[in-house]
N, C-alpha and C positions, 0 to 999 in steps of 0.2 A: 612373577609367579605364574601367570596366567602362561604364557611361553614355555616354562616350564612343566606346566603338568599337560602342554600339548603336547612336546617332546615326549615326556615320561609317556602319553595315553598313546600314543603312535609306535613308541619301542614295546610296550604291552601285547600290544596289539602283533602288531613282527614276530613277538614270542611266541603268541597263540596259532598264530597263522603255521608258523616255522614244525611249531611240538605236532600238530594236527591235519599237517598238507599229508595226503599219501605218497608213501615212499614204492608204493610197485613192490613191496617184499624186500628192499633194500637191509640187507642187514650191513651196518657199518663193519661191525667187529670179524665178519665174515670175510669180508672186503681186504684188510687191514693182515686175516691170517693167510688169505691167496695171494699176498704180495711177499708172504716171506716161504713161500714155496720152494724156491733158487735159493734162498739166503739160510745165514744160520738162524737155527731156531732161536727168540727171544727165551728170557733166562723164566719167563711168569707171567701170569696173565695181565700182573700191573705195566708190565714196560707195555706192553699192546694195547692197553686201554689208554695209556697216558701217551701213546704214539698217534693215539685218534685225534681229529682237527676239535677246536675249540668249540665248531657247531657243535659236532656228534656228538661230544664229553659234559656241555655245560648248557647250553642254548637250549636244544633239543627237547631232552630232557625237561627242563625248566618250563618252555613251551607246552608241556604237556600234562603237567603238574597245574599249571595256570588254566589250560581250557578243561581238564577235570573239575577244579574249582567252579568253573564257570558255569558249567553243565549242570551242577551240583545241588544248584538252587532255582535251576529252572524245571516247572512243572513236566514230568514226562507226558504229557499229551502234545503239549509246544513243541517238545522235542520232535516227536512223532510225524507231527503236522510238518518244522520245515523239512524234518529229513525224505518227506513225503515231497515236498514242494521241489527239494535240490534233486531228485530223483525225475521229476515231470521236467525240471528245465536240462537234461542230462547233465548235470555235475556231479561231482564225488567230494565235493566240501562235507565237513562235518556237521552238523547244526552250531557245533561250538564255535567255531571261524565264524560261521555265518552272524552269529548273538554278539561275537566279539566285536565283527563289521558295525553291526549298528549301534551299538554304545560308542566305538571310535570315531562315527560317525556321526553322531550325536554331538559330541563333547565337540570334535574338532570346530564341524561350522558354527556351535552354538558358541562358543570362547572365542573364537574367529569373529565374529560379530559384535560380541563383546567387546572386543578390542580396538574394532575400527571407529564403531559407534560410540564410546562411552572412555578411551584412552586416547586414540589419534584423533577422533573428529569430537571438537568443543561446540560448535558449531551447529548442530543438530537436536532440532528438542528433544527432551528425555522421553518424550511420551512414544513418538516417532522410533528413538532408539529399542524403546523396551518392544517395541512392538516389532520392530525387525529381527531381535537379540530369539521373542520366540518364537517368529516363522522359520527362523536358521535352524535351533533345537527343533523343530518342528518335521523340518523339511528332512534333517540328520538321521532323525528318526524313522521316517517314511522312505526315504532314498532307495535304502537299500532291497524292501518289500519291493518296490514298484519295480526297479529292476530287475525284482527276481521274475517277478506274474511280467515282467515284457520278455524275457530270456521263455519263460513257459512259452508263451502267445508264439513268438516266434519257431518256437519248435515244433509246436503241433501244428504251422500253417505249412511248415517243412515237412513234416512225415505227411498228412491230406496231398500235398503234391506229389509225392515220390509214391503213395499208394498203388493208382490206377496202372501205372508202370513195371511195379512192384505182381501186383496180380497179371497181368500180361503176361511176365518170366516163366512167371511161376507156371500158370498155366498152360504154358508151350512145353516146358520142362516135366510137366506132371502125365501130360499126353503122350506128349515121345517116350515114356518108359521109366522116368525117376521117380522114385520117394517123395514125399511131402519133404522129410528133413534134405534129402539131399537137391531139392528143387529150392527150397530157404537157404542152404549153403551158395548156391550160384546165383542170389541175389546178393548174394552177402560177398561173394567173391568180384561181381561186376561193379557193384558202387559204392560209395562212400558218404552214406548221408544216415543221418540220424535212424532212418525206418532199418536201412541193411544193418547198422550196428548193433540196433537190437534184433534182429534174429541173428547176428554171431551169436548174440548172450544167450539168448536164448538153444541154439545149437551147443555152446559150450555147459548149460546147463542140463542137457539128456547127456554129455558125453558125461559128466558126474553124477547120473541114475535119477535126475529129479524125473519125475513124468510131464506126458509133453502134453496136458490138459494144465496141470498147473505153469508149467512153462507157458506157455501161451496165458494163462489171467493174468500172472506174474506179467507180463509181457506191454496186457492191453495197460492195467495198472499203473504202468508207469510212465503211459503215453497220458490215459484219460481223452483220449480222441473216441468220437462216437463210432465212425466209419472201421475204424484198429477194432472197437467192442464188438460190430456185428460180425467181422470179419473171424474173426476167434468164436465168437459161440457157433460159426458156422462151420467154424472146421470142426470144434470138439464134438456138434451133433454128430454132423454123420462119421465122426470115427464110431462115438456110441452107437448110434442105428446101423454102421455098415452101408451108407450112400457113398456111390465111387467120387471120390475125392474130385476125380477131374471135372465132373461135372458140376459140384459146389463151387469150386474157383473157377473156371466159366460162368454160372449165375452172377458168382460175384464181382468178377473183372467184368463185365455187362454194366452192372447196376453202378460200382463206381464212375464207369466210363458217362453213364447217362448222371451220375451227379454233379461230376467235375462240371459236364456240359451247362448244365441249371446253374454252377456256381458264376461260370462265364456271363452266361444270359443276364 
């Protein structure tokens, strides 16, 4: 039985995972009518739906139905909070995946435990077992938080390093005669580390008319770095006051350069 409902808590889980992973805009059905382009037309929309793969018709869907559910009864501030968390460690999980994680997570090592301690091993006192049975639940339960604040911790020790470097471009760029946005597109075009990815997003979010005061808190936001926050209120000053840009990213590729230094020391 026990085997069983770890089975069943693991294909659950698959389903939420599967209904809730982003697809990039992937529309199946789309997919399915660009293949019959060359061909003849299907006679209705049922032979093109029941031409889709078994995921796209049944799984999917089902997947998706399931982390609804799941969402359903959890308090919207949790919500709020890890999608706030999965945003600081850059993922695009859903809170749902994430919730589903830790109850499969849970069940797994905690029945896992069960099973060695209290089915295979006769051997072991009960008090010993019970006590392993709920550091396992314990640990199932915790796992997946700690992973997430270690995936954060390491990303914001990545963007702190990529900063000082980051402001250097920038400010060679901003002197020689570029834009602020178009001197953040050629950090964004030289490297590939977490700090250039967000100013793509950030870039791609002016070319859809948000303003580039909130693009930038949006920005610092989702980093939660100290050095990312001063760096943002000091560009948004002197857009407000009108101080030439070049000389704020000089003060402040200075002042990183002399932090990194102290972080060294």
């Amino acid at each position: 039985v026990m085997v069983m409902l770890v089975v069943g808590g693991a294909g659950l889980i698959a389903l939420v995972y599967i209904g809730m992973r982003d697809d990039k805009g992937r529309d199946p059905l789309q997919e399915r009518l660009a293949q019959y382009e060359d061909k003849e037309m299907p006679q209705s929309l049922e032979d093109i739906e029941l031409s889709l793969s078994f995921k796209d018709r049944v799984i999917v869907p089902m997947g998706r139905q399931i982390a609804e559910l799941t969402t359903k009864f959890t308090p919207q501030k949790q919500i709020e909070d890890t999608r706030h968390k999965l945003e600081l460690a850059g993922m695009t999980m859903e809170p749902g995946v994430f919730f589903a994680m830790r109850i499969f997570m849970t069940f797994a090592l905690g029945l896992g435990a069960f099973l060695v301690f209290f089915v295979l091993s006769t051997s072991t006192p009960q008090s010993t077992a019970i006590l392993f049975t709920i550091g396992a639940f314990s640990l199932g339960y915790f796992f997946p938080n700690m992973w997430l604040n270690s995936k954060i911790k390491r990303r914001q020790q990545s963007i702190v390093r990529a900063l000082p470097a980051a402001l250097d471009l920038l400010v060679i760029c901003v002197e020689a005669g570029l834009g602020f946005d178009m001197a953040m597109g050629k950090v964004y075009e030289k490297w590939n580390n977490d700090l250039s990815i967000a100013f793509g997003r950030v870039l791609r979010e002016l070319q859809l008319g948000k303003p580039r005061r909130e693009a930038l808190r949006d920005m610092a936001r989702r980093m939660d770095v100290p050095d990312v926050t001063a760096f943002v209120a000091a560009i948004i000053q002197a857009d407000q006051l009108g101080v030439s840009m070049s000389k704020i990213l000089r003060v402040q590729s200075d002042q990183m350069r002399v932090k990194r230094r102290q972080r060294a020391q």
